[in-house]
N, C-alpha and C positions, 0 to 999 in steps of 0.2 A: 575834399569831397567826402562825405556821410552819407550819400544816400545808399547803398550796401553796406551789414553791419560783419558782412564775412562772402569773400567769396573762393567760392572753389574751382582750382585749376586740374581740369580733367585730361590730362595729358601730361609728357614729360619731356625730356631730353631739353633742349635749345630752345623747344618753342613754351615749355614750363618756364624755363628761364626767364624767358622773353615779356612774358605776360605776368610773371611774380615781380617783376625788376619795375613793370609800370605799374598796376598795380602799388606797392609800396612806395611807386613817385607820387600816387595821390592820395595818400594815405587810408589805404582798407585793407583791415587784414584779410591772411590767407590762408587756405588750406591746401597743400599740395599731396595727390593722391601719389602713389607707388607700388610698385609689383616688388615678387621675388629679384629678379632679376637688377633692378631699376635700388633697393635696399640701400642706404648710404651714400646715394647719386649724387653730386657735387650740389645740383642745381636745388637737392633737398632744402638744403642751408641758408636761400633767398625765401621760403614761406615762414607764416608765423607758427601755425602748426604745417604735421603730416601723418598723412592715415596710410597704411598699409591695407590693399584691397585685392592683392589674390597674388597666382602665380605666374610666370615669366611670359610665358605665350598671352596676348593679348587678347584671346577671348577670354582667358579667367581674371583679366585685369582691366587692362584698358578699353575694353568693348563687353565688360559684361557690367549692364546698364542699373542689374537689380546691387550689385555692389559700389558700384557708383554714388546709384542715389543714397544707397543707406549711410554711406560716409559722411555726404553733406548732410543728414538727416541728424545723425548725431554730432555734429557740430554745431547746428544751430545754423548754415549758411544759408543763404538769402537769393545767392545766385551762383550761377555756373557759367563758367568760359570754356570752349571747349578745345580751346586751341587753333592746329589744321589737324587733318586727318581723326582716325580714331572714330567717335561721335559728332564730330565739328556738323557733318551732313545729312545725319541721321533726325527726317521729321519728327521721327515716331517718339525717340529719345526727346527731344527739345520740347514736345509738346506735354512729356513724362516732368522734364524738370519743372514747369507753368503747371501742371497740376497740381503737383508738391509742394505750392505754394513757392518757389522760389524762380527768378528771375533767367533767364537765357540768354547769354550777352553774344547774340546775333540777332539775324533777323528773326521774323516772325515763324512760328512752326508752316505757316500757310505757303512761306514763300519759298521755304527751303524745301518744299513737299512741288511745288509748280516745277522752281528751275532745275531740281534733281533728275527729272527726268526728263533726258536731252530730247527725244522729240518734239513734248510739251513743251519745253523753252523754245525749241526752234520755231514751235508754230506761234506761241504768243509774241517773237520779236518781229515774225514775217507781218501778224496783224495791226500791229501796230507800226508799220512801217520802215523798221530796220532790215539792212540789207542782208539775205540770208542765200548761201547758195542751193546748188539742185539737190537734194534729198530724199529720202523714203520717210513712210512711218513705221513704224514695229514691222519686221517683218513676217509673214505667216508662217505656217511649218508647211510648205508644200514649194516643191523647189521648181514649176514651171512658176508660180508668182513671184520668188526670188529674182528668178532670171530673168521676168517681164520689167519686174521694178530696176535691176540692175538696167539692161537694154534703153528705159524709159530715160535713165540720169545719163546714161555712155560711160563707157569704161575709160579710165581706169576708175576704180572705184575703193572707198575705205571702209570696212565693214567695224562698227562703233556699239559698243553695249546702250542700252537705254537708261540703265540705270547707275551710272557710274563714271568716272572718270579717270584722271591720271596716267592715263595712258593703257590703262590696263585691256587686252582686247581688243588693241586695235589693232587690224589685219588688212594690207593692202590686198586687190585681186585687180586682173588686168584683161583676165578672161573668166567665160564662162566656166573654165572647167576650175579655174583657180577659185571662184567665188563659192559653189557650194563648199568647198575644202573648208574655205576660211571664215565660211559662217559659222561651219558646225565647231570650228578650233573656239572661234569668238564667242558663243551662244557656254559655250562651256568655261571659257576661262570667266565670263561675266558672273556664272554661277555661282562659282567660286570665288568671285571676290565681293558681288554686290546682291547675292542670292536670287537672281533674276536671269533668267535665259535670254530676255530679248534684244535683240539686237537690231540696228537699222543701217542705211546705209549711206555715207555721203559721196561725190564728187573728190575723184582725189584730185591734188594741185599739185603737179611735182612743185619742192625746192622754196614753197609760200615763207612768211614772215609769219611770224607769232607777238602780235599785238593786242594787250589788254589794258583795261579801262576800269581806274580805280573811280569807285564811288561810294560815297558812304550818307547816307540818311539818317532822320532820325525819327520820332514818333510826332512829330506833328505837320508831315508832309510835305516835308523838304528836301530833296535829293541835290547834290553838287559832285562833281568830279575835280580829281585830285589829279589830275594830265592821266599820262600812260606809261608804261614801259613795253620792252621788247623783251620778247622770252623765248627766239627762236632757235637757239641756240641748244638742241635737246639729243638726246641718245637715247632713243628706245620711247619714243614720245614722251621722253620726259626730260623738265628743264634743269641744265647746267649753270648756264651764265646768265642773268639777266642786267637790263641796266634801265636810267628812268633818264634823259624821256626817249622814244625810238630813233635812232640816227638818220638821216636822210630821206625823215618824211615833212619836206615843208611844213608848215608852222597855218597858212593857208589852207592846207588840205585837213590837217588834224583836227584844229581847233572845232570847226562846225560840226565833227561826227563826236567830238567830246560832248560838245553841246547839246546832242541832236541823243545819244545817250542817255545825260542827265535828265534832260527833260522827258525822255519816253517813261521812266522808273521814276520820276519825281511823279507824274499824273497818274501813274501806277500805285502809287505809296511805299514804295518800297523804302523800309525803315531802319536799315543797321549798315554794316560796314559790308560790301558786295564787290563783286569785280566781272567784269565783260569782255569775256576772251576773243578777241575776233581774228580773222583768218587774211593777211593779205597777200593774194596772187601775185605773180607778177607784172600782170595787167594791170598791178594797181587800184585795185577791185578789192575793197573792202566785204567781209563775210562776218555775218553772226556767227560762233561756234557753240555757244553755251555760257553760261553767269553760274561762277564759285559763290557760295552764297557763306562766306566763311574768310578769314583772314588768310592771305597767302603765304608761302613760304616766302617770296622773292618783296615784300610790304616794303624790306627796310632800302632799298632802294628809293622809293618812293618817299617815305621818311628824309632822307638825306638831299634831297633837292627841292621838298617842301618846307622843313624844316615843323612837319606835322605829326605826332606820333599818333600812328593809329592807333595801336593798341589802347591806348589812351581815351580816345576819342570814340572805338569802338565801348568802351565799357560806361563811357559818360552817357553816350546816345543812349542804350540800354534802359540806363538810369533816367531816362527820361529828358536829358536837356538838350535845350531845342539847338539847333544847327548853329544859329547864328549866335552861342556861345563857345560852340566847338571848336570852329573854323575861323581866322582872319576873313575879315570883307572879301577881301578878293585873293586866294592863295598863289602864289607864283613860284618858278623854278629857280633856281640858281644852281649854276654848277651840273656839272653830271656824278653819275653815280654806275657803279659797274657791279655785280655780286654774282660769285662762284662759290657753286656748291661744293665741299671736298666731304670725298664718298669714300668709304672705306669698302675697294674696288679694285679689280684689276683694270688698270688703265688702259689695254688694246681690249682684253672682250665685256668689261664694263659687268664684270659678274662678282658678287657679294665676296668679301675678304673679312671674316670673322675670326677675331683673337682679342689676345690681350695689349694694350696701347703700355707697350713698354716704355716708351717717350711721346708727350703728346705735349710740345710749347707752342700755342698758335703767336703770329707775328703780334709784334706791340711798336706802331709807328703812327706819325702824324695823319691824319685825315685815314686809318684804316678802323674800322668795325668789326669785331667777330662776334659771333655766338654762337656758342656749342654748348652741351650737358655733359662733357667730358673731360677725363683730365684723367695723368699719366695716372697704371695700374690699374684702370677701368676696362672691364671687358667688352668688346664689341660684339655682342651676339646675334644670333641668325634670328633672333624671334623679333626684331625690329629693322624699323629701315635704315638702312648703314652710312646717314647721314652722321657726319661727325662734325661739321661745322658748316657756318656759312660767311666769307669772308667778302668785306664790301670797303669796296675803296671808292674814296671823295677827289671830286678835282674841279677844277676852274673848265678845265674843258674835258672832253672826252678822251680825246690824247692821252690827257695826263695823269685820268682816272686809270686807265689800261697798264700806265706807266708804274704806277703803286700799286695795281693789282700785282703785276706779275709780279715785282720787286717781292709784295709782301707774301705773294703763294712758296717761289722761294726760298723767304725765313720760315715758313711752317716745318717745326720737325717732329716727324710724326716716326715711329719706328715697331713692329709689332704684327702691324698690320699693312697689306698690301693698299694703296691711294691712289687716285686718278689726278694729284698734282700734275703729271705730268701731260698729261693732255688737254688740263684746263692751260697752262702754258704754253703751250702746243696752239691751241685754237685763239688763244688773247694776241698770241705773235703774228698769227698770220695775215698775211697782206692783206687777205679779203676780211675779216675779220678786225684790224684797221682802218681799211674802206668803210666800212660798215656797210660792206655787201653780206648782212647777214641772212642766213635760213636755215628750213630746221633740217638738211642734208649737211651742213658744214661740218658738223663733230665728226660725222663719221668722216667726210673727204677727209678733215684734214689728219685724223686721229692714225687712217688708213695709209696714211703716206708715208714712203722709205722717208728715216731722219737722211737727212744731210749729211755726206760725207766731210769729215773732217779736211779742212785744207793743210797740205803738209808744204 
């Protein structure tokens, strides 16, 4: 593939990796950016060049947009990837790169400007027909309308930034007196992470699933889905284990809301690689939550039972070729797939462990996948997220995927820094977690439980 004559990877660690590694399977070179901190990084040595573009903290590197572009600027690229995270969601940015003359290998600036902000998605999937639950819009700054619109949905209720995602900001409340607390906590942590106070408010669900819906489009208005995975499995709203396709949701119930997806954002025109996060109660009750309009961490699941590289397919679509060269006629599953995140973390309070990786061998076995941007005598620092790998085991059934996960989280030896191994084993073992009675309560139950006393 020629149609890019250089492209640049705005981002680093595993997911630089990830996207320089496909990339150079379709032949276009590359330019991989880099901070202070990020200097010598393993994953430098998969681009063809790399530009050095500020210091360690990622506003002077990785989020500072005028550095950014001037790298690609003086390399002559054509286009920009932007990973996840960083700029991956940033309108303003993407619409910066398409001025510059050079290419965005996402969606369009228009769409990643609609679904960013969670209200506005939520209202464009309610109009179009998709199932969304009770909710607010922006809330106002006057706390007798907070507590009208609280009262209005019933408590319990989850107070959610507008402008952002990841879990950041979100604050359960159960009563009036706990919701003004947990707005003003929420309205401020949103500020801080996505420069926007607003905040609204949804229905909580104790104990739901966490089901998302990959799709990917391309420029001549074609939308199709790639099944789903399950990502309910999270600590702090944020996902640990994922796996593709969801365990114990009939194949009859799925199927028509994959459908009924694809087709909403196919008449839509929605044109790159996107994902539809939706909420399932235990009633069984499918809910809209929001559309990442960006490559996921958890893709390579999905990969491994499609036998589709997105990344791939994200930079092709970009490029301009039309779906129905991207994608087999009709894509289909085989096997399952299971993927844990291994966090450089304490494993009972799940809080950041920064040092140096005095030993870092991730496992090397039949049907496992890793990728990470690390490798032993690299520092883990506090100015990035303390993702150090992400390991994905393949199997004939889901059993047997669970079975090589655990085996292969066990060979990881990692020594330096503190890891959450041990309670991604923890949670792959347990019975309900075998059932595939999963939700996004389990990590903590089961992380939370006395170990087993040894039998003597």
């Amino acid at each position: 593939m020629a149609a890019f004559a250089k492209v640049v990877v705005a981002n680093r660690g595993a997911v630089a990796a990830r996207v320089l590694r496909a990339l150079d399977a379709l032949g276009v070179p590359s330019l991989a950016l880099y901070s202070d901190a990020d200097r010598g990084a393993p994953w430098l040595e998969l681009a063809g060049e790399t530009a050095h573009i500020g210091g360690s903290p990622a506003r002077e590197s990785y989020l500072n947009q005028d550095a950014v572009l001037e790298a690609a600027r003086r390399a002559h690229a054509d286009a920009l990837h932007p990973g996840y995270g960083f700029l991956s969601e940033n309108a303003a940015f993407a619409q910066r790169v398409e001025d510059a003359g050079m290419r965005f290998i996402g969606p369009s600036p228009r769409w990643i400007d609609a679904m960013g902000h969670k209200t506005r998605a939520r209202e464009m999937a309610g109009e179009h027909g998709l199932p969304i639950g009770r909710g607010s819009g922006v809330l106002p700054v006057d706390n007798d309308a907070i507590l009208r619109a609280a009262e209005d949905i019933g408590y319990p209720v989850l107070v959610k930034p507008a402008a952002g995602g990841g879990g950041i900001g979100m604050l359960p409340a159960r009563n009036a007196e706990q919701l003004l607390a947990a707005v003003e906590r929420a309205a401020s942590m949103a500020e801080r992470g996505f420069a926007s106070r607003e905040v609204y408010l949804e229905r909580l669900v104790d104990k739901p699933r966490h089901v998302e819906i990959q799709l990917l489009g391309d420029r001549h208005g074609r939308v199709a889905h790639l099944f789903e995975r399950d990502c309910s499995v999270q600590r702090r709203h944020q996902k640990i284990i994922e796996e593709a396709t969801a365990p114990g949701i009939p194949r009859e119930v799925m199927m028509p809301l994959l459908e009924r997806v694809a087709g909403t954002f196919g008449r839509l025109g929605y044109d790159n690689l996107g994902t539809v996060e939706m909420l399932l109660a235990p009633d069984g009750e499918f809910r809209f939550l929001e559309m990442n309009t960006r490559l996921q961490v958890e893709h390579g699941v999905t990969e491994e039972v499609t036998g589709v590289d997105l990344v791939a397919a994200q930079v092709r679509s970009a490029a301009g070729v039309p779906l129905g060269e991207i994608l087999p006629d009709a894509p289909r599953v085989t096997g399952h797939a299971i993927q844990a995140r291994v966090y450089a973390e304490d494993p009972k309070r799940f809080l950041p462990s920064p040092g140096t990786l005095r030993e870092f061998a991730p496992p090397v076995a039949r049907a496992i996948r890793v990728e990470t941007g690390y490798a032993a005598g690299r520092d883990v620092t506090p100015h990035y997220d303390p993702l150090l790998a992400k390991v994905i085991a393949r199997g004939a059934s889901r059993a047997e995927a669970i079975d090589r996960l655990v085996e292969a989280l066990g060979a990881f030896r990692i020594d330096g820094v503190k890891h959450n191994i041990p309670a991604l084993v923890a949670i792959l073992a347990s019975d309900e977690f075998r059932a595939g009675h999963v939700h996004t309560g389990l990590a903590a139950e089961v992380v939370g439980r006395p170990s087993p006393q040894p039998v003597t």
